[in-house]
C-alpha positions as CSV (number, residue, x, y, z in Angstrom):
1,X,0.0,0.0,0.0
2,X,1.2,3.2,-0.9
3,X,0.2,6.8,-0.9
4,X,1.2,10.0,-2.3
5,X,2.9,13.2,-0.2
6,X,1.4,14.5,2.3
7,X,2.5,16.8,5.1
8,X,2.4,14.5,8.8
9,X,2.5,17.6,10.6
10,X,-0.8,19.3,9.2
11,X,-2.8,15.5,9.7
12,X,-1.6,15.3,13.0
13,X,-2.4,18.7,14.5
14,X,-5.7,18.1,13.0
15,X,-6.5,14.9,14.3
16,X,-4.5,14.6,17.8
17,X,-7.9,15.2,19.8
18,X,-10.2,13.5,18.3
19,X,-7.8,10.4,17.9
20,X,-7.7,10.2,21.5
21,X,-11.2,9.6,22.0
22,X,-11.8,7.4,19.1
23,X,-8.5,5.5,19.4
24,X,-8.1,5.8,23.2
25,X,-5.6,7.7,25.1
26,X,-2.4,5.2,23.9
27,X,-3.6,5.9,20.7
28,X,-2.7,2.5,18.7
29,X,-4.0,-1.1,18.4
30,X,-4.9,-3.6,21.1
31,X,-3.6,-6.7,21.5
32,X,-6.6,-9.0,22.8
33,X,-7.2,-12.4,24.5
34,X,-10.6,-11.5,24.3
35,X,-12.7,-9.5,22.2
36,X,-14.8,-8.4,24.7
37,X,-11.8,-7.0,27.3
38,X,-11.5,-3.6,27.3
39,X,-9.6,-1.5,24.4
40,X,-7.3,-0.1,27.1
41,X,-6.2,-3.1,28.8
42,X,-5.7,-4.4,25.2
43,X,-3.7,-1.3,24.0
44,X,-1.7,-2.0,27.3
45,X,-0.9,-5.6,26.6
46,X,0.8,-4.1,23.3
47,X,3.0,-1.8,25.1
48,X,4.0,-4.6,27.1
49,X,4.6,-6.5,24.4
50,X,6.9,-3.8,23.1
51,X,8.8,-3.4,26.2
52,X,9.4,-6.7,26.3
53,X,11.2,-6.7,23.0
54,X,13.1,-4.1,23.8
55,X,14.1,-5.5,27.4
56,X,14.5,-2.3,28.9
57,X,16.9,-1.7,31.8
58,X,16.9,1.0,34.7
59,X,18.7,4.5,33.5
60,X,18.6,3.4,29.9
61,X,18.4,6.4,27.3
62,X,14.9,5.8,25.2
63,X,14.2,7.4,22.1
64,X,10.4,7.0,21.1
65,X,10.3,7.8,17.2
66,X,6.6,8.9,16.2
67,X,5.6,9.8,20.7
68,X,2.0,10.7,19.7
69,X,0.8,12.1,22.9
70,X,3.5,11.2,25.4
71,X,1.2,8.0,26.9
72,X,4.2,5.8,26.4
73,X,7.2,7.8,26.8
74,X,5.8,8.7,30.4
75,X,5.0,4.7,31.6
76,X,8.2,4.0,30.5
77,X,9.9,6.4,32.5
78,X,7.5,6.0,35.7
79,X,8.0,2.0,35.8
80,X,11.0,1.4,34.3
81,X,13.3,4.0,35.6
82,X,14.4,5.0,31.8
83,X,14.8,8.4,30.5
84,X,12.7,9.0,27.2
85,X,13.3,11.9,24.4
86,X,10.0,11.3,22.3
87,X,10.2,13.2,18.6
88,X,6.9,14.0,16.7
89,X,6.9,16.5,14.0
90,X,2.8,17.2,15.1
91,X,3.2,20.6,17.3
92,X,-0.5,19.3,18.8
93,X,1.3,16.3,19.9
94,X,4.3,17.7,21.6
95,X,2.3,20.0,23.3
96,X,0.1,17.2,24.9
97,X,3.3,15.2,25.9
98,X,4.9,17.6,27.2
99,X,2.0,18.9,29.6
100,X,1.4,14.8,30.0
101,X,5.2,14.7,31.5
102,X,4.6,17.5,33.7
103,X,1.3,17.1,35.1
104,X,3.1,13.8,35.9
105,X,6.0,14.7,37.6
106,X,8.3,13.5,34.8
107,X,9.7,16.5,33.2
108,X,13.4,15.8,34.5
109,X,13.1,12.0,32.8
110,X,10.9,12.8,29.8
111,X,11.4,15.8,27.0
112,X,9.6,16.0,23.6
113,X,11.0,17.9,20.8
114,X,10.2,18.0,17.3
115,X,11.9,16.3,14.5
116,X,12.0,13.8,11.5
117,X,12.1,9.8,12.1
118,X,14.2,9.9,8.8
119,X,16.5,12.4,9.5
120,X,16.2,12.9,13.3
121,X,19.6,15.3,13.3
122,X,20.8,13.3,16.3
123,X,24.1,12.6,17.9
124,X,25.4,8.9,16.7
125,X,26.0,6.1,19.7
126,X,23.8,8.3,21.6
127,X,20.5,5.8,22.9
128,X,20.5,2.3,25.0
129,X,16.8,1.9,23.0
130,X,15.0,2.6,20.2
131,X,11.2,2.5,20.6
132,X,9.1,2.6,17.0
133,X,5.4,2.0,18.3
134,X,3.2,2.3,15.3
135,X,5.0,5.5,13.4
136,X,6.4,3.5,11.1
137,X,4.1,3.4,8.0
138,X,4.0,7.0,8.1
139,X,7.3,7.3,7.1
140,X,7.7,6.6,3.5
141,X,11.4,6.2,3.2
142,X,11.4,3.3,5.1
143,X,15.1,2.9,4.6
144,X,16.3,6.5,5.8
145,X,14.2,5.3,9.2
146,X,15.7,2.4,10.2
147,X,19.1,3.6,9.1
148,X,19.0,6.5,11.7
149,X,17.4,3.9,14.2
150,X,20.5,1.9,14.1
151,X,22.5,5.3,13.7
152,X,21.8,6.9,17.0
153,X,22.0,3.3,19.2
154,X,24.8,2.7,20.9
155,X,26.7,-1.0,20.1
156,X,24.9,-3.6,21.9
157,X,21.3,-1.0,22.0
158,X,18.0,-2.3,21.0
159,X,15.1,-1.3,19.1
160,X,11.6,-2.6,19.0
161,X,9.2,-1.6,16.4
162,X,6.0,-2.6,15.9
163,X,3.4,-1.8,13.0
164,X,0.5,-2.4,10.4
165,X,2.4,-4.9,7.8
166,X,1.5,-6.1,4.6
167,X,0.5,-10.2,5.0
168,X,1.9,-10.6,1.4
169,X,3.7,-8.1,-1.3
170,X,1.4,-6.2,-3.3
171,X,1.9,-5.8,-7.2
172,X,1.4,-2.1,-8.8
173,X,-1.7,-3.3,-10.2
174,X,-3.5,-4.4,-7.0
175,X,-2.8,-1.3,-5.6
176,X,-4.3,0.5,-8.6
177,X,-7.2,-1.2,-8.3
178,X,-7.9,-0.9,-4.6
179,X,-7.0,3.3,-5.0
180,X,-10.8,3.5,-3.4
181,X,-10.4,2.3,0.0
182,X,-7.1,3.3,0.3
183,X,-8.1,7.3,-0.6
184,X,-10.8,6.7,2.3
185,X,-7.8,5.3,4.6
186,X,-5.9,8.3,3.6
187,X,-8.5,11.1,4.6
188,X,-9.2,9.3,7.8
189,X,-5.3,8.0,8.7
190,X,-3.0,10.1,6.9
191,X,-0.4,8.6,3.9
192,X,1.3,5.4,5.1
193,X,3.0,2.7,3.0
194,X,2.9,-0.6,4.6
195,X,5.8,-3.5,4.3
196,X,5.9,-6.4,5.0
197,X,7.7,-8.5,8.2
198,X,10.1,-9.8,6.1
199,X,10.9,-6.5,4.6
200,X,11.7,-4.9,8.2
201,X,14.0,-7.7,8.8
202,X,16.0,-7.6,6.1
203,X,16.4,-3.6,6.4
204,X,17.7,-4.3,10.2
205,X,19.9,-6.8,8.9
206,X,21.3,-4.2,6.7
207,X,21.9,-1.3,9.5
208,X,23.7,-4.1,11.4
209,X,20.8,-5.3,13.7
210,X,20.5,-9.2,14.5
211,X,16.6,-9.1,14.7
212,X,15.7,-12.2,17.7
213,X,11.7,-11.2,17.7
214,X,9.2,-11.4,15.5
215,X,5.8,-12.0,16.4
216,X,2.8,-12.3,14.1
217,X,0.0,-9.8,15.7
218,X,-2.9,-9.7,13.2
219,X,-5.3,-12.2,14.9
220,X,-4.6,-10.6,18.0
221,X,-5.2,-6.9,16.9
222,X,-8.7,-7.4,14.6
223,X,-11.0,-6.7,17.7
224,X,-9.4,-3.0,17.9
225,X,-12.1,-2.6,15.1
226,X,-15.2,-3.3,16.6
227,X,-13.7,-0.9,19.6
228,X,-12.7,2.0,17.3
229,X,-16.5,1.6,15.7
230,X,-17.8,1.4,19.4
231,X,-15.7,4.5,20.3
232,X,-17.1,6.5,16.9
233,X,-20.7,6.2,17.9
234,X,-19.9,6.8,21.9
235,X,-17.9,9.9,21.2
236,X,-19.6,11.2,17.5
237,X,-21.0,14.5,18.9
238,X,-17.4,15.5,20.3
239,X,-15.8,14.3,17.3
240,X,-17.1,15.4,14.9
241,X,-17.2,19.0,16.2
242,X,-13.5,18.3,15.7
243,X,-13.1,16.8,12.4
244,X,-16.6,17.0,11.3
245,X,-18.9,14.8,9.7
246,X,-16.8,13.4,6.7
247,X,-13.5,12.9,8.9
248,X,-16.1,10.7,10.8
249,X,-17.3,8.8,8.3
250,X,-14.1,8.4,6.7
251,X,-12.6,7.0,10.1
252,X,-15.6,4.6,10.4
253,X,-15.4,3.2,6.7
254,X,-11.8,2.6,7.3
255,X,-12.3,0.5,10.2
256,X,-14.7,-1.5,7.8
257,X,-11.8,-1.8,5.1
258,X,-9.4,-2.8,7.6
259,X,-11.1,-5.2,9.3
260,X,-11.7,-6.4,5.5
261,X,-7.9,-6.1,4.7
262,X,-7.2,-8.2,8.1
263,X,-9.5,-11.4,7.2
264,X,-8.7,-11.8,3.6
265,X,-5.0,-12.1,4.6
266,X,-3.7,-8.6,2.8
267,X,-2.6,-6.7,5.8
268,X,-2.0,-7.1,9.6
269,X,0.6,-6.5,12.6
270,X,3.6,-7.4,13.4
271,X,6.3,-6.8,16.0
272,X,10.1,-6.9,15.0
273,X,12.9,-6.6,17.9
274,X,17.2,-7.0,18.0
275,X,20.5,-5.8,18.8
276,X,22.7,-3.3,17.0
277,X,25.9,-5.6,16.6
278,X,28.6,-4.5,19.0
């Protein structure tokens, strides 16, 4: 899946708010044991998930590329003992983190800033971790990101990422002929390009990381759907004062296509982890 150019910022700052209603205040995919548990005990089993791959360890230096809102940034700092730089380039989103940090007591530990994923203008050897939660396929050169993940780790540093993947490649002409659904998943989601598993792995490979998790998601992660539907009719006065009546629609027929995209094996999630080689 593919899209054309579009400005992450300008999305962003538009849908930041609304997001966190219909999304819920993590703001990605749950990972469930049971459709019927709630979103946010699903959405927290994929954080866990996450910080499981990247085995964090007391006073490690965390950076979390594509922070959203700060959710994450912060509960790794408050039960993990790590200190977090989250980059975003939404200005919405940098000012919720950083107001989420200090409402929480954890403005010494965590700082946003904004910059680029691809071209984050850091210091080299300069993180313990790198923590990708579900920025990814908003980042279309998918090879200038991972190169600066593996860039700014120091030798023996981690990164986990996790993402919406592609189940199978995708010729030109399937894409052409599905432009429909993906326009609608553009208006409501912003442009992404998905890739698949295998894809990730071999681009780790190549920055020098020995990838030692992978874990297939997709079963896991289909209830979010029915949530994010739930969420859309529970919160549609407040949203749509926010994005109005066709950014709701357009976020509701999206959760239709993906939940279509899920079952018939054409996309799904996926978790990839390992070790910058020393």
């Amino acid at each position: 899946m593919d899209s054309h150019h579009y400005d992450p910022r300008v999305h962003y700052d538009f849908v930041t708010d609304a997001w966190s209603l219909l999304l819920g205040e993590d703001l990605h995919y749950g990972v469930f044991e049971s459709a019927t548990e709630p979103l946010s005990t699903a959405t927290a089993r994929l954080t866990s998930r996450m910080i499981e791959a990247a085995r964090l360890e007391a006073g490690a230096e965390v950076l979390d590329v594509g922070c959203g809102t700060g959710h994450a940034a912060c509960q790794l700092a408050a039960d993990h003992g790590v200190t977090v730089l989250g980059i975003t380039p939404s200005a919405v989103g940098i000012e919720r983190a950083t107001a989420r940090a200090r409402a929480n007591g954890l403005s010494d530990r965590v700082r946003f800033e904004a910059r680029d994923g691809m071209d984050n203008g850091l210091p080299d050897n300069s993180f313990d971790r790198v923590w990708v939660l579900e920025s990814s396929h908003l980042m279309p050169h998918r090879d200038r990101l991972i190169a600066e993940c593996a860039r700014v780790l120091k030798p023996g540093g981690r990164i986990a990422l996790c993402d919406l993947m592609l189940m199978r490649p995708m010729p030109f002409m399937e894409v052409r002929r599905l432009h429909k659904p993906l326009a609608v998943l553009r208006e409501a989601f912003g442009g992404a390009r998905l890739d698949t598993r295998a894809e990730y792995e071999r681009l780790f490979a190549e920055n020098g990381i020995e990838v030692d998790t992978t874990i297939d998601l997709t079963e896991a992660t289909r209830p979010t759907f029915v949530h994010w539907r739930q969420n859309a009719k529970t919160y549609e006065k407040e949203v749509r004062a926010q994005i109005g009546q066709s950014g709701l629609d357009a976020f509701v027929a999206s959760c239709d296509i993906l939940d279509g995209f899920w079952g018939d094996g054409t996309s799904g999630y996926g978790l990839v982890a390992g070790a910058l080689r020393s």
